[in-house]
Every structure is written in structure tokens, then in C-alpha cells.
matplotlib code that plots the C-alpha trace (Angstrom):
import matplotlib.pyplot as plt

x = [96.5, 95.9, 99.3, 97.7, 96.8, 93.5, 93.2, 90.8, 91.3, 90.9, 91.1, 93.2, 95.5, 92.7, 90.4, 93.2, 93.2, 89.2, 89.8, 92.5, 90.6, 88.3, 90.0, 93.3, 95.5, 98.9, 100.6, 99.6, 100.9, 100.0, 101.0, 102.6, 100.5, 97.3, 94.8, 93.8, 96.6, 99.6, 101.3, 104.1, 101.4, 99.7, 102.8, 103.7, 99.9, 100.2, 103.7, 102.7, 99.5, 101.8, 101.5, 104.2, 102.6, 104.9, 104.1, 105.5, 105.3, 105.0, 105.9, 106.5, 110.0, 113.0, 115.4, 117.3, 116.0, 112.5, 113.5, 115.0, 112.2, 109.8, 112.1, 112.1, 108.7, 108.3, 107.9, 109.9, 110.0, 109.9, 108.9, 109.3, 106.3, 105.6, 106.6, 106.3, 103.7, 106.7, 108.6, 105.5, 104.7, 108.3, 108.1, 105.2, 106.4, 109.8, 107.1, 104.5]
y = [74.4, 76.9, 78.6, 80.8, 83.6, 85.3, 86.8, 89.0, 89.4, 91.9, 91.7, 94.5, 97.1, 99.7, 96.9, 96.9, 100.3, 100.6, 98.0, 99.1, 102.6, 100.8, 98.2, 97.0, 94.7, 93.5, 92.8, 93.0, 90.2, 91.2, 90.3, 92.3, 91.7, 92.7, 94.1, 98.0, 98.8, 96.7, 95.5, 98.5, 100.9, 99.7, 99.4, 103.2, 104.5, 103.3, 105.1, 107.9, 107.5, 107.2, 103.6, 101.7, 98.5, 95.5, 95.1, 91.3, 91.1, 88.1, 87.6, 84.9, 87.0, 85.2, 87.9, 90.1, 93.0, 92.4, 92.3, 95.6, 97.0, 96.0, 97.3, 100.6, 100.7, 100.7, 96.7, 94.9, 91.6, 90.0, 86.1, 84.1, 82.3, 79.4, 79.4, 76.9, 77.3, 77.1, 79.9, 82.0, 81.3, 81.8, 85.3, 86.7, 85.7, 87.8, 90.9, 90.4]
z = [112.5, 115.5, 116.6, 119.4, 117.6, 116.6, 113.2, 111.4, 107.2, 104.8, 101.3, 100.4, 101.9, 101.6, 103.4, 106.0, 106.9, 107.4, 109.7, 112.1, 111.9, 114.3, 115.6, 117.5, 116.3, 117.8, 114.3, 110.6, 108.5, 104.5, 100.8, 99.3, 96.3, 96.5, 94.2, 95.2, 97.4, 98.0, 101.1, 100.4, 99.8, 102.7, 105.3, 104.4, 104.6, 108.5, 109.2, 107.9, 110.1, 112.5, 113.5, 115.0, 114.9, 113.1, 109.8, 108.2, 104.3, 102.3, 99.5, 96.6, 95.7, 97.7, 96.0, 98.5, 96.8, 98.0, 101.2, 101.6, 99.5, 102.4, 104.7, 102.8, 102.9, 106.8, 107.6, 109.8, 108.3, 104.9, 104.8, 101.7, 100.0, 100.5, 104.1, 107.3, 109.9, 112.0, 110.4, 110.8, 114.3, 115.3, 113.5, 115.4, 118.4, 117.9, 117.0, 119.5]

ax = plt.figure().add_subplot(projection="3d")
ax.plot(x, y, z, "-o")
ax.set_aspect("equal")
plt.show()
């Protein structure tokens, strides 16, 4: 289901960062699990890059902890796995 967005992918966090090296991008939505470099690795690679794009994690943990973790790690959201295309939508909306 199109929610009026374009997308590009990348494997990994390490993926990722080739990518926005040469490319714009409005918001990055990542797992936090991926193989290679995580989503945390990943989200504090690009603040330390200086990027101030937003950065929404998700993730399959639904604990509070997680959360803050991604927080910590310079993202600004944290969505719970599995979640709605609604939810999603709604998210990058607030961010965009």
C-alpha cells in the first residue's frame, strides 16, 4: 500500500551511510537489528557526521528500555514491531 512516500533500501547501516553520502533523504527509518552495523550504530555514525536528519528505529523490543536506548543513541522515534501502516505513516508525517 502506497502512503505517499518514496523510498530507497539498504541492507545494512553501513549500506545506509554509502547511500546518504550521495544522496538526500528526508527521513531514515532503520531496524535496529541489522547484520554489520546496527540501527544504533548507524543513528550515532550520522550525528556524529553531523546530520540532523530524523532517524525512526524499529524494533521487535516493546520494553521502555529500548526506547530510551534509541533515544540515546541520537533517534527521534522508536516504533514497535509489528506496527500499522497507519502508525507508520502518521510517524513520518510528524518528522517530515
Amino acid at each position: 500500500a502506497s502512503i505517499g512516500f518514496s523510498t530507497s533500501t539498504a541492507v545494512d547501516g553501513i549500506d545506509a551511510l554509502k547511500y546518504l553520502k550521495n544522496n538526500r533523504a528526508d527521513i531514515v527509518l532503520s531496524d535496529v537489528n541489522m547484520p554489520n552495523m546496527d540501527g544504533y550504530q548507524l543513528a550515532q555514525e550520522l550525528r556524529l557526521l553531523g546530520e540532523t536528519l530524523p532517524i525512526i528505529a524499529l524494533t521487535a523490543n516493546a520494553m521502555a528500555e529500548e526506547k530510551q536506548r534509541c533515544i540515546d543513541a541520537g533517534m527521534n522515534e522508536c516504533l514497535s514491531k509489528p506496527t500499522t501502516i497507519a502508525i507508520l505513516r502518521e510517524t513520518l508525517i510528524q518528522f517530515c
